[in-house]
LOGUMAR-146245 format. One line per 3 residues: their letters; for each residue y, z, x of C-alpha. Coordinates in Angstrom, 3 decimals. Layout:
N
a> Y,Z,X ~ ...;
END
This chain:
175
xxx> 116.795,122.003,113.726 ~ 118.715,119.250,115.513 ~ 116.257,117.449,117.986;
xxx> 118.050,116.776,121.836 ~ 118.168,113.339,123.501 ~ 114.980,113.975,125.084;
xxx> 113.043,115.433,121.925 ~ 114.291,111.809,120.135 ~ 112.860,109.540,122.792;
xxx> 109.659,111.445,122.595 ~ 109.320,110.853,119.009 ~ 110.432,107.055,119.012;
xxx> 107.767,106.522,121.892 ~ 105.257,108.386,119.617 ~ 106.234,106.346,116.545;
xxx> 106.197,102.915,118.274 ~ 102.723,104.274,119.773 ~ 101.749,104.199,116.986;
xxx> 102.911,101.201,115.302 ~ 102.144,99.098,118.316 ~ 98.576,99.908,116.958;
xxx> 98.386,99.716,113.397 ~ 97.570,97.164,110.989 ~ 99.935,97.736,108.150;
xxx> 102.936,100.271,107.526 ~ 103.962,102.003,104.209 ~ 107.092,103.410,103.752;
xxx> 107.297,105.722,100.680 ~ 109.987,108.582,99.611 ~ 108.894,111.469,99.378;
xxx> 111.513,113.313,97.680 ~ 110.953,116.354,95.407 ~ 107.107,116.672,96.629;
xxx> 106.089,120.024,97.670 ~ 104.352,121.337,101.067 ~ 101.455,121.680,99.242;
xxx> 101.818,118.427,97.893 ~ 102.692,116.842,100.998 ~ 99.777,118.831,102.789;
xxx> 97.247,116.956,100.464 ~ 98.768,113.860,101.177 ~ 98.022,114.261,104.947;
xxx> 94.549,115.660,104.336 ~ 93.614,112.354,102.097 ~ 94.719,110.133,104.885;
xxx> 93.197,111.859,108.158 ~ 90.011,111.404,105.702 ~ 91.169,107.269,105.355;
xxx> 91.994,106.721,109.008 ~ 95.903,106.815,108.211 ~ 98.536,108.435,110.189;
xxx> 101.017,109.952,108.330 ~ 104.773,110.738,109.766 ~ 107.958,111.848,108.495;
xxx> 110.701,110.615,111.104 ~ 114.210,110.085,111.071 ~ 115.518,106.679,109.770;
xxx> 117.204,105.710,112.658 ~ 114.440,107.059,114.770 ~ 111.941,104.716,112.901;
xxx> 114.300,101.908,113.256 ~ 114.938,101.964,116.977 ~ 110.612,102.789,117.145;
xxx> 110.048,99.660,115.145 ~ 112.131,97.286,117.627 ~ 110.183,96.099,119.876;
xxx> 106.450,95.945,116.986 ~ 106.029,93.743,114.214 ~ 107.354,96.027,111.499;
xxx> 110.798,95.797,113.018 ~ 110.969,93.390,109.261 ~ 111.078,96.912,107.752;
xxx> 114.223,98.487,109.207 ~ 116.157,97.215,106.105 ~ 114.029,99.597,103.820;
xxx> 114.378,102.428,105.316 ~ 116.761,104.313,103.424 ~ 116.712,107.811,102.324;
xxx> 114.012,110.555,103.127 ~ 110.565,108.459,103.682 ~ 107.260,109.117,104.784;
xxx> 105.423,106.526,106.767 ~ 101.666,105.803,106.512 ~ 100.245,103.608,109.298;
xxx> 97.007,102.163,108.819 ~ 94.892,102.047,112.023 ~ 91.748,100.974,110.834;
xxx> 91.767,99.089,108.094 ~ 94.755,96.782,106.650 ~ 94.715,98.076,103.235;
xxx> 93.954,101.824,103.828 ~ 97.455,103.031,104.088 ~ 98.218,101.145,100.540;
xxx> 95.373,102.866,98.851 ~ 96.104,106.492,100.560 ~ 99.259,105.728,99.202;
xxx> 98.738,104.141,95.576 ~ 96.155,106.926,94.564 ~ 98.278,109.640,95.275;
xxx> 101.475,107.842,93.911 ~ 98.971,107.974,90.832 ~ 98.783,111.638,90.770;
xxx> 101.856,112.292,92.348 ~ 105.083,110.838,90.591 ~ 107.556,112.293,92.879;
xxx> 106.016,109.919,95.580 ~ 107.493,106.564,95.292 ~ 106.556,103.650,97.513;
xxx> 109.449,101.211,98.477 ~ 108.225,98.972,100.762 ~ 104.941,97.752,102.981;
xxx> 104.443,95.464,105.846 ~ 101.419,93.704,107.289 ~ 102.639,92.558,110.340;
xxx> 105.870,91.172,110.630 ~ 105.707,90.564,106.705 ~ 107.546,92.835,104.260;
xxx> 106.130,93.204,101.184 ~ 107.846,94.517,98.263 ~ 106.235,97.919,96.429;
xxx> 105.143,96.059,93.734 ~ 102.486,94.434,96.160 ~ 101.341,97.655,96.261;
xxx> 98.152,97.236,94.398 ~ 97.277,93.865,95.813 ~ 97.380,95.494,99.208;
xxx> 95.063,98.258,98.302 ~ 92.532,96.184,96.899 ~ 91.980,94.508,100.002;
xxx> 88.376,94.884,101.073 ~ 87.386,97.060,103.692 ~ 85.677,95.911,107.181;
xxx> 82.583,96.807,106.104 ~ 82.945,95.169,102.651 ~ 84.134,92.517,104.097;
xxx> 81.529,91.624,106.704 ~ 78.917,91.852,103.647 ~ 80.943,89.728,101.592;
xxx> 80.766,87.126,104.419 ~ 76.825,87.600,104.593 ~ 76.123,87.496,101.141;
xxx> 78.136,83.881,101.323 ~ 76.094,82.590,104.707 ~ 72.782,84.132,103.169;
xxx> 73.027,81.817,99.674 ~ 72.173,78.754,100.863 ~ 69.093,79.470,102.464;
xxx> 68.106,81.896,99.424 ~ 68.172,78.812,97.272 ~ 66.219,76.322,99.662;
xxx> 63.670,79.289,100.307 ~ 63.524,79.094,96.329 ~ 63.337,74.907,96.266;
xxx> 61.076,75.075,98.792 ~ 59.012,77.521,96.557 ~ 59.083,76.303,92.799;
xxx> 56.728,73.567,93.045 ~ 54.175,75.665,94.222 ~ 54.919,78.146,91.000;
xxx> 54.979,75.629,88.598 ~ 51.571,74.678,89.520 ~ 50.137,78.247,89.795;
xxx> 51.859,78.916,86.517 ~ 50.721,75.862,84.807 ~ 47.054,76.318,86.269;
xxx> 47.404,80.193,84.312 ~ 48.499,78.082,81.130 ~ 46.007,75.660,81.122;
xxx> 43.107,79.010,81.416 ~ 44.445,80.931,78.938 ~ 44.678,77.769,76.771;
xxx> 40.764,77.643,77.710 ~ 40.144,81.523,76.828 ~ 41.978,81.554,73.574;
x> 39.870,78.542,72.420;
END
């Protein structure tokens, strides 16, 4: 079903809704996947925090303009499906790499972080990104060291001597 002039502007001001908000686009094609198929795909990323759309090319393009994924218009070529990540830099990438995995109808052609295109084979580098969360106790396991090991300095001298005390009595007992 052809969409009128009015049905296209509300899906480019949906799309660049969107996109003004995400953190990192993937732009995959889709073609030969079935409704099921395609179904699952939007089921595993509501569950990520990953909007899924299938829009027009030229829709996308025009949506894109005025964000930072405008680098992507170039890929956008053929049937694709769009994954925008709104949480979470990488969580479009792994949405998209795990079912690509499953899936081998789904192929990813390109992915942007911000005004950066990546190429697909970044792909994996992408997904592995840590999360927030894993980040943030990344960071405090890094800030937390240093004072672990001075608590520890600040401690062995004390353990030497209780353990050298223990030494010297058993050394006593034994005799």
């Amino acid at each position: 079903m052809a969409l009128n002039l009015e049905q296209k502007k509300a899906v480019v001001a949906e799309v660049s809704e969107i996109a003004s908000t995400a953190l990192s686009v993937v732009a995959a094609e889709y073609r030969g996947l079935t409704v099921e198929e395609l179904t699952e795909l939007r089921i595993k990323s509501r569950e990520a925090g990953v909007q899924i759309r299938v829009v027009k090319n030229s829709l996308a393009r025009r949506a894109f303009e005025e964000s930072s994924f405008a680098c992507m218009n170039v890929t956008l070529v053929g049937p694709m499906i769009l994954g925008f990540s709104q949480e979470d830099p990488g969580g479009a990438a792994r949405v998209m790499e795990s079912f690509a995995k499953e899936h081998d109808k789904l192929i990813v052609k390109s992915l942007s972080l911000g005004d950066t295109v990546l190429d697909a084979s970044q792909l994996g580098a992408v997904a592995n990104l840590p999360t927030r969360d894993q980040a943030i106790s990344m960071l405090m396991s890094v800030m937390k060291a240093p004072v672990e090991k001075l608590v520890r300095t600040l401690a062995e001298p004390h353990a030497k001597l209780v353990r050298t005390v223990a030494a010297v009595r058993d050394a006593k007992e034994a005799a």
